[in-house]
C-alpha positions in Angstrom: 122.0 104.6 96.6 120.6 106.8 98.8 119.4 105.8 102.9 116.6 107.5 104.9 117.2 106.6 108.5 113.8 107.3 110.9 113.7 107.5 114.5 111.3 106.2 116.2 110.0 109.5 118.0 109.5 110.8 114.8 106.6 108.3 114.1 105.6 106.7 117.2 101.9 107.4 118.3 101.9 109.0 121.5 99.6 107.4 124.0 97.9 108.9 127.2 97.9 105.3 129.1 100.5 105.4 131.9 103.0 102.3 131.9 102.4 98.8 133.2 105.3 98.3 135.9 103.8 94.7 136.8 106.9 93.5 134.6 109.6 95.4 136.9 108.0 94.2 139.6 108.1 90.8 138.6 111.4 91.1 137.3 112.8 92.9 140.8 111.5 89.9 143.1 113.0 87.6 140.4 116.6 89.3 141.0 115.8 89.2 144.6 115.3 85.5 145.0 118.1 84.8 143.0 120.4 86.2 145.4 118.8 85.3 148.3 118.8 81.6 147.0 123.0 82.0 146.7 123.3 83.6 150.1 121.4 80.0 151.4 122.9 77.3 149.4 126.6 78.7 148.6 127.4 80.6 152.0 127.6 78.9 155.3 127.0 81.5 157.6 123.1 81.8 156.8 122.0 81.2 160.0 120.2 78.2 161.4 117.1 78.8 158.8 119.7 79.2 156.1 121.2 75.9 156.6 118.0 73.8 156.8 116.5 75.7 153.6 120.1 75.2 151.7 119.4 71.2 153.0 116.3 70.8 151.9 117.2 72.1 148.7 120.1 70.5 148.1 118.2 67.3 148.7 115.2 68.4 146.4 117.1 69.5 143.5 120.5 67.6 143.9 123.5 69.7 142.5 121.5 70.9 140.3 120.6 73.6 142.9 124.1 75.6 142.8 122.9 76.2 139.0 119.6 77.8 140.6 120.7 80.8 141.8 122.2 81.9 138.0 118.7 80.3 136.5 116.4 82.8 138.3 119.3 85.4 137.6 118.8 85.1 134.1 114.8 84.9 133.9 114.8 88.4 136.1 117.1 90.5 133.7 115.1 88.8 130.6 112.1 89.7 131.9 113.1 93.3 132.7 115.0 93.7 129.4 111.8 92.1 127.0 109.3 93.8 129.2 107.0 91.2 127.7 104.8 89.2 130.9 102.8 86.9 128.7 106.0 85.9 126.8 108.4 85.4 130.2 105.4 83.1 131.9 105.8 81.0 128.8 109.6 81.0 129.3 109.7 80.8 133.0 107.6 77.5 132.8 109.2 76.2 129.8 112.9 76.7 132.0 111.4 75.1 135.3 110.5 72.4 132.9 114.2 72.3 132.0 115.6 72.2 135.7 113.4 69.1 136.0 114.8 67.2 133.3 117.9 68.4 134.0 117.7 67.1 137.2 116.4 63.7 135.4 119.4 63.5 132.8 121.9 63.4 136.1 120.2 60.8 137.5 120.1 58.9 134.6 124.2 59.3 134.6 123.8 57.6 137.7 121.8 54.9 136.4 124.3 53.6 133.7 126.9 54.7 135.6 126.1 53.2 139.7 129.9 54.7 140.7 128.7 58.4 140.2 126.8 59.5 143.1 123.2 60.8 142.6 123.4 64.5 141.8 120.0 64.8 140.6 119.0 65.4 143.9 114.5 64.0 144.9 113.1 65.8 141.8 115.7 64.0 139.1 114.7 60.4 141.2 111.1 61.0 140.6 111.6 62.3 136.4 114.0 59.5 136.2 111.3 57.1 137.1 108.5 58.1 135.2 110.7 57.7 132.1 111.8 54.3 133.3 108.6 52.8 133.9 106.8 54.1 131.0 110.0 53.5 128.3 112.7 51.4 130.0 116.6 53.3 131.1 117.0 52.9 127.8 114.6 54.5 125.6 113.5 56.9 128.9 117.2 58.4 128.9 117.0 59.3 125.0 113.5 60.5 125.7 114.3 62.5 128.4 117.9 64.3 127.0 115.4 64.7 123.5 113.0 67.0 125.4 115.5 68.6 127.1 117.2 69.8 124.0 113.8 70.5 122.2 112.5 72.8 125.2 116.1 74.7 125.3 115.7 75.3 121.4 112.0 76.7 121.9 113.3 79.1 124.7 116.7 80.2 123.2 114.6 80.1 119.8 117.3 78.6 117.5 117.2 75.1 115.6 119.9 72.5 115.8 119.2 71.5 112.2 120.8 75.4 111.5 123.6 74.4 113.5 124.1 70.8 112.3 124.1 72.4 108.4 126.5 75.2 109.7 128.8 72.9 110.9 128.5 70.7 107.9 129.4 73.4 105.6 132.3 74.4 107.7 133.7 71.0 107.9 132.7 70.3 104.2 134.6 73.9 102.8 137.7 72.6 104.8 137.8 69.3 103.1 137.7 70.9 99.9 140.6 73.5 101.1 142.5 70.3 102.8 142.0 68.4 99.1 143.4 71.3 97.1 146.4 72.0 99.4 147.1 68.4 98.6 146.7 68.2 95.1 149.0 71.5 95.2 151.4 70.1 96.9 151.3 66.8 95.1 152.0 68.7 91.7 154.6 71.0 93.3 156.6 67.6 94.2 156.4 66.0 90.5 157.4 69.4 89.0 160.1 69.0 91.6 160.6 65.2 90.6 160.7 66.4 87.1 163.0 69.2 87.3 165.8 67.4 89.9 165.7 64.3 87.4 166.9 66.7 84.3 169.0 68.3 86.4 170.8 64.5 86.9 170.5 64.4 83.3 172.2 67.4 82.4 175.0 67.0 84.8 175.7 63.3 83.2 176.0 64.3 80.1 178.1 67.2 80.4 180.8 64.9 82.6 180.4 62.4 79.7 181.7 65.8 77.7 183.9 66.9 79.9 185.8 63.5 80.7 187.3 63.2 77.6 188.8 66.5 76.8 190.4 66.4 80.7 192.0 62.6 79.9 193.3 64.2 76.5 194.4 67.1 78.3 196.7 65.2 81.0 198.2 62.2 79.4 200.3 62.9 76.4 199.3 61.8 72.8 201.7 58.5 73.1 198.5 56.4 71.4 196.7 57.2 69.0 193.3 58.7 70.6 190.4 56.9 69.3 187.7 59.1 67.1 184.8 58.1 68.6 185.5 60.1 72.2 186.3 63.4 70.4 183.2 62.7 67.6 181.0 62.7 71.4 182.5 65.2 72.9 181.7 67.6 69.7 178.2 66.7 68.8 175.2 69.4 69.4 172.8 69.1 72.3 169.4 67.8 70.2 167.1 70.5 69.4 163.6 70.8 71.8 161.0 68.7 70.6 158.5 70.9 68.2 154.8 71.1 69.3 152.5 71.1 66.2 151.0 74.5 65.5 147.9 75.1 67.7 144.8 76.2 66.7 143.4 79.7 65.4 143.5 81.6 68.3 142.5 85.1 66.8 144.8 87.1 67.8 143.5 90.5 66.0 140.5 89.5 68.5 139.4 93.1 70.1 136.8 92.8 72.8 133.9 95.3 72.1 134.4 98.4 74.1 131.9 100.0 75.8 131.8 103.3 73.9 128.9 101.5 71.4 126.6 101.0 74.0 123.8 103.6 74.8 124.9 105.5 78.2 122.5 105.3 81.5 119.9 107.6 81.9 120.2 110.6 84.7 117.8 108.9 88.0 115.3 110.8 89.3 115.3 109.8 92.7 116.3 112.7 94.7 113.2 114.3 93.3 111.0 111.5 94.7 112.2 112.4 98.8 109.3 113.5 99.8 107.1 110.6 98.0 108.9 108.5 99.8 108.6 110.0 103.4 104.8 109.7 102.9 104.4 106.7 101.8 106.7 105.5 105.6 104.1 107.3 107.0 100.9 106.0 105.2 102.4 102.4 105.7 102.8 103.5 109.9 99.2 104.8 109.9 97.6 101.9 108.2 99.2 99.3 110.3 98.8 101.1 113.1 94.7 101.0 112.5 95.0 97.4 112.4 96.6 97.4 116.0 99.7 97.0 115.0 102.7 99.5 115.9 106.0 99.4 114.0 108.5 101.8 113.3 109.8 102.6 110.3 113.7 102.1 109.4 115.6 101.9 106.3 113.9 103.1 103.0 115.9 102.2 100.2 114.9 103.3 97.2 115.3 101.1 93.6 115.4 101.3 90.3 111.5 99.5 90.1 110.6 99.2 93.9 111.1 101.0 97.0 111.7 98.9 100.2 110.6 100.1 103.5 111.9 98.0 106.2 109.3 97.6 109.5 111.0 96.9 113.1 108.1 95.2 115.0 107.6 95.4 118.5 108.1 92.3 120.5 104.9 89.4 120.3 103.8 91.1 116.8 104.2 87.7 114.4 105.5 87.9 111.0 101.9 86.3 109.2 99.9 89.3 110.8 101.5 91.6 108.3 101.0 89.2 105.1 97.6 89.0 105.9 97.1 92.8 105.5 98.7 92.6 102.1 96.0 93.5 100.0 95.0 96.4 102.7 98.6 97.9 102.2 98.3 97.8 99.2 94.9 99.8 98.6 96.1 102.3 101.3 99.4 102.6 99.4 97.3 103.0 95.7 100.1 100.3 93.9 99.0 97.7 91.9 100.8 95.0 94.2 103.7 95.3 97.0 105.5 92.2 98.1 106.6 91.5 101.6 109.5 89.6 102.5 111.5 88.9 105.8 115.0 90.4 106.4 117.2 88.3 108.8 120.3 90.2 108.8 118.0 92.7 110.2 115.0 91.3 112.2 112.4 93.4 110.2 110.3 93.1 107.6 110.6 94.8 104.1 107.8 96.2 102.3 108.4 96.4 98.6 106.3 99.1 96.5 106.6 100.2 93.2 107.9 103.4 92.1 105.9 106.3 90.1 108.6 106.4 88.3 111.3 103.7 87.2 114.6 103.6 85.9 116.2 101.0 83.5 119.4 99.5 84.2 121.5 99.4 81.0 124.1 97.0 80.1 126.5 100.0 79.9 125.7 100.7 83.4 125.8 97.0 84.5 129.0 96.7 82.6 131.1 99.6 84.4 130.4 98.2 87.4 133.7 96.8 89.6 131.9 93.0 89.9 131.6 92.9 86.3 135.4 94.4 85.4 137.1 92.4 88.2 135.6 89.6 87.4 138.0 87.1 85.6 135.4 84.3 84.5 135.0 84.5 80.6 131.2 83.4 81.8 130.2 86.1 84.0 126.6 87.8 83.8 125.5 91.1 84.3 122.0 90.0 85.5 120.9 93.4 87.2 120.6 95.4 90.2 118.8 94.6 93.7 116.3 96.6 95.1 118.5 98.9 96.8 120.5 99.6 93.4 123.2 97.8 94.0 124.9 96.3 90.7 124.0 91.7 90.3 126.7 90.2 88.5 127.2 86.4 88.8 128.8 83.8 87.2 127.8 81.2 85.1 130.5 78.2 85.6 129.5 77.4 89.3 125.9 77.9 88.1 126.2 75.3 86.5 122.9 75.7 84.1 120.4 77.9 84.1 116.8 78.0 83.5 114.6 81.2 82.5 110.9 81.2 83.0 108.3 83.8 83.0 104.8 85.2 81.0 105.1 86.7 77.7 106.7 90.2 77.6 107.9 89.7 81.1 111.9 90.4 80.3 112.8 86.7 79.5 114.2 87.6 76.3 115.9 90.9 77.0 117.1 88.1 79.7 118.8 86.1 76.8 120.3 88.9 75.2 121.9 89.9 78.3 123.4 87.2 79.1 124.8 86.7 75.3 126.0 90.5 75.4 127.8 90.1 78.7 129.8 87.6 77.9 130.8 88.9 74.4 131.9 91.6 76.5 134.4 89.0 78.4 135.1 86.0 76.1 137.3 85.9 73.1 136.1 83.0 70.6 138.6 80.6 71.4 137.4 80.9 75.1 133.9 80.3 74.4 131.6 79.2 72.2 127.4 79.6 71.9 124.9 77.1 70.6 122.1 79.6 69.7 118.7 77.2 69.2 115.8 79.5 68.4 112.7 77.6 67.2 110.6 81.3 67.3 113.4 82.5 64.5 112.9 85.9 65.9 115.1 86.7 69.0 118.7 85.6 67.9 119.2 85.9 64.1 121.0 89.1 65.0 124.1 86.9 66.2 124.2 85.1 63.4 128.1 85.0 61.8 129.3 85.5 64.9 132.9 83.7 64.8 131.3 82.3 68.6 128.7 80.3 67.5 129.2 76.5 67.2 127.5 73.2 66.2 129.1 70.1 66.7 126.9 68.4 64.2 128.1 70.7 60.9 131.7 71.9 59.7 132.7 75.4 61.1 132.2 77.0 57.7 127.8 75.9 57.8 127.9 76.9 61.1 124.3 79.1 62.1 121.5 80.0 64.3 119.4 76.7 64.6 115.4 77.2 64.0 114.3 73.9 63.3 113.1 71.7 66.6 114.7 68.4 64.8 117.9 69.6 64.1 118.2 71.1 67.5 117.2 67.6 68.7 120.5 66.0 66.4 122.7 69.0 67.5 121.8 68.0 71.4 122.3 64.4 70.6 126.3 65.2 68.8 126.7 67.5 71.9 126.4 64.5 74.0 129.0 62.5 71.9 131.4 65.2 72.5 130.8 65.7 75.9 132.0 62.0 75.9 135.1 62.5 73.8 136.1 65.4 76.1 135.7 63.1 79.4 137.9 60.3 77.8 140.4 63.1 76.8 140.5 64.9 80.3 140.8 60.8 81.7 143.7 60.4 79.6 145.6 63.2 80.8 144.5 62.8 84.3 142.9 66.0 85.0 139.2 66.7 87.0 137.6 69.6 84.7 138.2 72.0 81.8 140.2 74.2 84.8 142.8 72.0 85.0 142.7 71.1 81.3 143.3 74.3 80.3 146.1 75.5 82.8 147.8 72.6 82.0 148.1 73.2 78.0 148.6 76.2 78.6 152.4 74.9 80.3 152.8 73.4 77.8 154.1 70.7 79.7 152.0 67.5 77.8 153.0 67.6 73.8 149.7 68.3 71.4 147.4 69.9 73.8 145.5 72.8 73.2 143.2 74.5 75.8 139.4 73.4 75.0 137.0 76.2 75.1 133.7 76.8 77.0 129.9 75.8 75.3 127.0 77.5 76.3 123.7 75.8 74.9 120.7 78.6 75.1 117.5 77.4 74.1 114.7 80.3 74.1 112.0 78.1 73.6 111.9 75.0 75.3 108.6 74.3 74.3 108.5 73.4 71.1 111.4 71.3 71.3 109.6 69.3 74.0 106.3 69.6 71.8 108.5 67.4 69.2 109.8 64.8 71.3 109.3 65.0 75.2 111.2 61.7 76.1 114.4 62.4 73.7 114.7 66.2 74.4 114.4 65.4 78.3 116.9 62.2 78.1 119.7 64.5 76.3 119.0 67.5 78.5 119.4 65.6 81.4 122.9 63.5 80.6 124.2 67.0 79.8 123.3 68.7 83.0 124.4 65.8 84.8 127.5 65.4 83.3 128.9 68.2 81.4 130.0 70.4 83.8 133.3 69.4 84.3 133.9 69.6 80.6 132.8 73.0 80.3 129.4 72.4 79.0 126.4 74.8 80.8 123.0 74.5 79.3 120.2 78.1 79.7 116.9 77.0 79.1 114.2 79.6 78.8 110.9 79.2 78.1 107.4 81.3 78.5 105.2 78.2 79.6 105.8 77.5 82.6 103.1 74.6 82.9 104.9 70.8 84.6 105.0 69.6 81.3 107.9 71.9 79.9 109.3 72.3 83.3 109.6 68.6 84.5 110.7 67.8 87.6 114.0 65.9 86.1 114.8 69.3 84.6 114.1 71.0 87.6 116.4 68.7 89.5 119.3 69.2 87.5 118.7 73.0 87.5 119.5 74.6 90.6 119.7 78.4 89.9 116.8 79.7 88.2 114.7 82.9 87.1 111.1 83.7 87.7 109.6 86.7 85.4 106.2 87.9 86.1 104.0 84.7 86.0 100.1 84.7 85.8 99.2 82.5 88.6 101.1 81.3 91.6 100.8 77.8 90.2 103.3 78.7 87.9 105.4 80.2 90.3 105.6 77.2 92.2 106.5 75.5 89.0 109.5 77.5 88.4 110.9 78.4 92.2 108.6 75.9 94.2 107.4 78.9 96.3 104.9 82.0 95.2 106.3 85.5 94.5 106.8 85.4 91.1 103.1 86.2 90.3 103.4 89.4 92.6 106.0 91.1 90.1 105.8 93.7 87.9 107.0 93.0 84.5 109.6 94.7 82.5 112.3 92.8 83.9 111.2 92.2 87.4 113.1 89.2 88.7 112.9 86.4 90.7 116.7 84.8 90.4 117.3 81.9 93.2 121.1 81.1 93.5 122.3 77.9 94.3 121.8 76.7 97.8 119.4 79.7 98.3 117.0 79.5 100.9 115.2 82.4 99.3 114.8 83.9 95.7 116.9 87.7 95.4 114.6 90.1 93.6 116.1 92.2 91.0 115.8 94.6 88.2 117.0 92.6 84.4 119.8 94.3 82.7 117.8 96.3 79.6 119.6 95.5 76.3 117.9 97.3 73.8 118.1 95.9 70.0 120.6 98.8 69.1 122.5 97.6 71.6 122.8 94.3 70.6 123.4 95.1 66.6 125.9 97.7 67.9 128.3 94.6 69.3 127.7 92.3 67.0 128.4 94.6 64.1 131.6 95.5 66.2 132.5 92.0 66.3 131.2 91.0 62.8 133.4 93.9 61.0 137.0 92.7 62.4 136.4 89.3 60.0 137.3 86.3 62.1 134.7 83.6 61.1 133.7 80.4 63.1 136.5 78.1 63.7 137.0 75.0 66.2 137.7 71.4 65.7 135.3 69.4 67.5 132.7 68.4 65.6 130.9 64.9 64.7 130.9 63.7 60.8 128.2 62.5 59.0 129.9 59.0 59.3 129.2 59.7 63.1 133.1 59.9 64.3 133.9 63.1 66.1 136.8 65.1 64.2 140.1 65.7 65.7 143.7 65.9 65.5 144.3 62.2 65.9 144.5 59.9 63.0 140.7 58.2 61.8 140.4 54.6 62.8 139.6 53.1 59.5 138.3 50.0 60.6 135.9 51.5 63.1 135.0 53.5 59.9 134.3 50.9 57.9 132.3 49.1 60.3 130.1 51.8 61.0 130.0 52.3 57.5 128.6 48.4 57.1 126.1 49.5 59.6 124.4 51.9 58.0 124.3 49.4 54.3 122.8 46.7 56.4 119.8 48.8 58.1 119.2 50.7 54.9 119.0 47.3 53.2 116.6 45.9 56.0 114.3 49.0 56.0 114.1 48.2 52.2 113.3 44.8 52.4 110.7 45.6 55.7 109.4 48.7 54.0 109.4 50.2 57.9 111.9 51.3 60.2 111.6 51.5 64.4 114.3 51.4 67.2 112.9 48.1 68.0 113.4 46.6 64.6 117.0 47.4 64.6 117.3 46.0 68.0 116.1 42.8 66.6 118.8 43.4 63.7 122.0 44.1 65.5 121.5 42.9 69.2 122.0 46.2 70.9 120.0 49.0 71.6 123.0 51.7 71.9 123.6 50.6 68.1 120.0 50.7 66.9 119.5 54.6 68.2 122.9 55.5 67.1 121.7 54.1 63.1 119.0 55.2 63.3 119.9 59.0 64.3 122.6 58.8 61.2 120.2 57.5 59.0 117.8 60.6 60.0 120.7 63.0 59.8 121.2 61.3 56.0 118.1 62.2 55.0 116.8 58.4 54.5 114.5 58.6 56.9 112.3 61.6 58.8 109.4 62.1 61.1 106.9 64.7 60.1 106.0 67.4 62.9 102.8 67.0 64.6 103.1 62.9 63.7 105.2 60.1 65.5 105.6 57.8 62.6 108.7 57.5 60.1 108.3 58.4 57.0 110.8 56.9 54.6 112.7 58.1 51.4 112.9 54.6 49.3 114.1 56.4 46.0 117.2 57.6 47.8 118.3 54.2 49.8 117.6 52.3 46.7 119.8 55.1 44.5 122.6 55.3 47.7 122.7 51.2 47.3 123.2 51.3 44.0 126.1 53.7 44.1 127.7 51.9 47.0 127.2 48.3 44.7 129.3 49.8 42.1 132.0 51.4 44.0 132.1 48.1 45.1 132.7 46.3 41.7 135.2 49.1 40.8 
């Protein structure tokens, strides 16, 4: 990353016009009445003319006046530092306007409070009164400290709805450090409960074992010892409780190395020096024609765009360069430039493309320190910034993701990135991918991956999921685990899959295994709404509601970005997303709720808005080209671990799992399914509201009817919203049922 630093008599027009010194001037008789006003009112020998001025405005402005002198201090040396008359009137006035209600707010203390002298001096009197008579003390008061606080914010140009969130996310980060030092401590004191009780154990029965041999020991054998002492004295300690054998945790496992993945590309940048000085220049000049003078800073050059950040002089507004956007543009010959505010530096960046650009690999991306260091088995490479700096987040705090953008704009070498980087991190009993692709061309290359998962099939007819209706089943099972996994975390007490996991991992709770991580990417999101809107957004919206704590994170990708894909209760549950080149800024406002997204480049050109952004951070995708991808999936592929895990729904509906199968909930469900199939065969039709009517609840009707679509009795044809139902086979299943029956 490479930094060109201009000066600013390097670029700065000279002009011919001698200064102004009207703001000295002004600024000099400021100083000058300041001090005179503190020789008057603070030091008694002034002289007979001193004393009656320092009465008179003691009475006019109360003891308000000894603040005076440091007032008109304080306009003089602003004034001479801004150098800006039109800007200081406007402050001057606006800060007389706050020694007047200053002077009001002290004689309102009065008011409420009669034992406090009047410090507000004539002027606070007369403010004080024309709040009273127009509001009442009451209302006036609030009034009058309001406007006192709004004009200090317009002068001091600051907001107290900055400060009120700054402080709220102060006090809100300690709370959550004061909560963890407590639930720290509170586990440190039952290990210590835990461990002091054994301890007490232990030392009881070894004086049970010890007693006896010192009584045999002292006394001589005169009786006949009894057998059962010596018998306890000689029996083993019990052997530690065995855990059953936990689940396959591949050890052979190799993480793919980076050797398989194509190296970076030598960067052409230095080369492109004097390209870039021009352009500062060109951008100086053009501006400059418009009236406007700025001087160039920083250029920091990208792998896509070059930013050239603009210090503006003072009273030059922010919406005067927007509006020559085009102009720069044309003057610049790029397609498009994007301008953006910096903060952290009080200028204004001008983003252009480069002549020439340079990918960012996943090789690259994965060398990187944020990517190694990083322990999360969910982290992303998701690119550089436009100063080349290295974008690697993480997933889990995410919590889900959604990926928009035109067609060829990056959003599925997005997808492959993601799935690439965290192959990189997570072994398969860490993590586990539900891979729905309706298009059937983007993710068949992951297919046999040992990762993959579906809770809605056995481990060994585990695969990439094309069709829109069995994605719609598999969402629906996903649910039911999510379920099973909060009443499991409920019984052993814990908040999230965190604490799950470190906890089996001690080992300390008998038959608990560490649950892995499920990441649910969905590269078209379109056609699964396109089957069932209502359904696809209900399940989508429990699961990004709910299933964070249980280590559930949905990525959502789609390259319509129209309101009716994009819904605003998917949008609501989906804080962090990513903007690709879109055609309109409708569709950018769709996607981030702010334009920029249509003023990309393609190729990768990002939008990505973090959560609790203000503002979208533009970036350059990770490239992962199709080698790349077959390179670590072939890597993975050859060692021979296939899927494994145990969570998984049967077709009886009943998630799987190491715990013994309630028969009669079995059975019941079971009788269920008989007594529909028999009343769709009697109805010759089959609705949710029909098996209402049948079993009295409309949690059981969905739940039949979703197994009996998942048997096969019953489907819905795409493109139609009507049932269409398989007689032949509920008459054949009842038959076969009848005589297991009579056997």
């Amino acid at each position: 990353m490479t930094y060109y630093k201009f000066q600013s008599r390097l670029l700065r027009k000279k002009s011919g016009k001698p200064a102004d010194i009207r703001p000295y001037l002004a600024a000099g008789l400021t100083i000058a009445g300041a001090v005179m006003f503190y020789f008057i009112v603070f030091n008694d020998r002034s002289g007979v003319v001193g004393k009656i001025a320092a009465r008179i405005l003691l009475n006019f402005f109360g003891r308000v006046a000894y603040i005076f002198a440091l007032w008109l201090a304080y306009e003089g040396v602003s004034l001479w530092r801004s150098k800006n008359e039109k800007k200081w009137r406007m402050d001057f006035a606006l800060s007389a306007l706050e020694v007047a209600l200053l002077c009001g707010l002290v004689k309102f203390v009065n008011v409420y409070f009669p034992a406090v002298p009047n410090y507000g001096g004539l002027l606070g009197k007369n403010v004080a009164e024309f709040f009273t008579r127009l509001f009442g003390p009451a209302v006036g008061g609030a009034l009058n400290l309001t406007v006192f606080l709004y004009a200090l914010s317009v002068i001091k140009d600051f907001s107290f709805k900055d400060i009120f969130h700054r402080v709220y996310d102060v006090a809100k980060r300690d709370i959550e450090e004061y909560r963890k030092v407590r639930a720290l401590a509170k586990k440190l004191d039952d290990r210590r409960v835990a461990s002091s009780s054994g301890s007490d154990e232990v030392g009881k029965a070894r004086a049970k074992a010890v007693a006896p041999e010192a009584a045999q020991t002292a006394t001589p054998p005169k009786a006949p010892v009894k057998p059962s002492a010596p018998a306890r004295s000689q029996t083993p300690a019990p052997p530690p409780a065995q855990f059953p054998p936990a689940p396959p945790q591949y050890v052979n496992y190799k993480i793919p190395p980076l050797d398989i993945l194509t190296p970076p590309k030598n960067s052409a940048e230095e080369e492109q020096h004097h390209a870039h000085l021009d352009r500062a220049k060109v951008l100086q000049q053009t501006l400059g024609d418009f009236g406007i003078k700025v001087e160039v800073g920083d250029i920091i050059p990208g792998p896509v765009v070059t930013r050239y950040d603009l210090n503006l002089e003072a009273g030059i507004k922010y919406q005067s360069i927007t509006t020559l956007q085009d102009n720069l543009a044309l003057a610049l010959k790029a397609a498009s430039i994007r301008i953006v505010p910096i903060p952290e530096k009080s200028a204004v960046g001008i983003e252009v493309p480069n002549p020439a650009t340079r990918i960012v690999t996943i090789k690259e991306m994965a060398q990187a320190d944020d990517f190694v260091k990083n322990p999360s088995p969910l982290t992303f490479a998701l690119g550089q910034t436009t100063d080349g700096v290295p974008y690697v987040t993480d997933i889990i705090p995410m919590p889900h993701l959604l990926i928009a953008g035109a067609t060829g704009s990056g959003k599925s070498v997005c997808i492959h990135s993601l799935i690439v980087s965290i192959l990189l991190k997570a072994r398969p009993d860490e993590l586990k991918f539900i891979l729905i692709d309706p298009k059937r061309l983007e993710l068949p290359i992951y297919a046999g991956l040992p990762h993959l998962y579906d809770p809605s099939v056995t481990p060994d007819k585990v695969g990439i999921i094309t069709d829109a209706r069995k994605a719609m089943s598999t969402l629906k099972q996903l649910v039911y685990i999510m379920e099973k996994r909060y009443e499991l975390f409920a019984k052993h007490t814990v908040r999230n899959i965190e604490s799950f996991n470190e906890l089996a991992r001690s080992r300390s709770v008998e038959g608990m295994h560490p649950v892995h991580y499920i990441v649910v990417i969905i590269d078209e999101l379109a056609d699964l709404m396109l089957i069932s809107r209502r359904e696809i957004e209900d399940d989508i919206q429990r699961l990004a509601q709910m299933a964070r704590a249980v280590g559930i994170h949905l990525v959502l990708a789609t390259q319509r970005p129209s309101v009716d894909v994009i819904t605003g209760v998917i949008k609501a549950n989906f804080s962090a997303r990513i903007a690709f080149q879109t055609t309109s800024k409708v569709d950018s406002r769709v996607i981030l709720d702010a334009i920029g997204a249509d003023e990309l480049l393609g190729r990768g050109d990002m939008l990505f808005l973090p959560p609790g952004a203000p503002r979208p951070v533009r970036l350059q995708g990770t490239f992962v080209s199709t080698k790349d991808a077959e390179n670590v999936a072939k890597y993975i592929l050859a060692q021979g671990h296939k899927p494994s895990y145990e969570e998984y729904v049967r077709r009886d509906g009943a998630a799987a799992s190491a715990a013994p199968v309630d028969r009669e909930k079995e059975e019941k469900e079971k009788q269920y399914i008989l007594s529909a199939l028999r009343l769709v065969l009697e109805r010759r039709r089959v609705s949710q509201d029909l098996l209402k009517a049948h079993f009295g609840s409309s949690a059981q009707a969905t739940n039949v009817l979703s197994l009996l679509e998942k048997d096969g009795f019953i489907m819905k044809p795409e493109g139609t919203n009507r049932w269409t139902i398989h007689y032949d086979k509920i008459q054949e299943h009842l038959a076969n049922e009848e005589s297991t029956a009579k056997e």
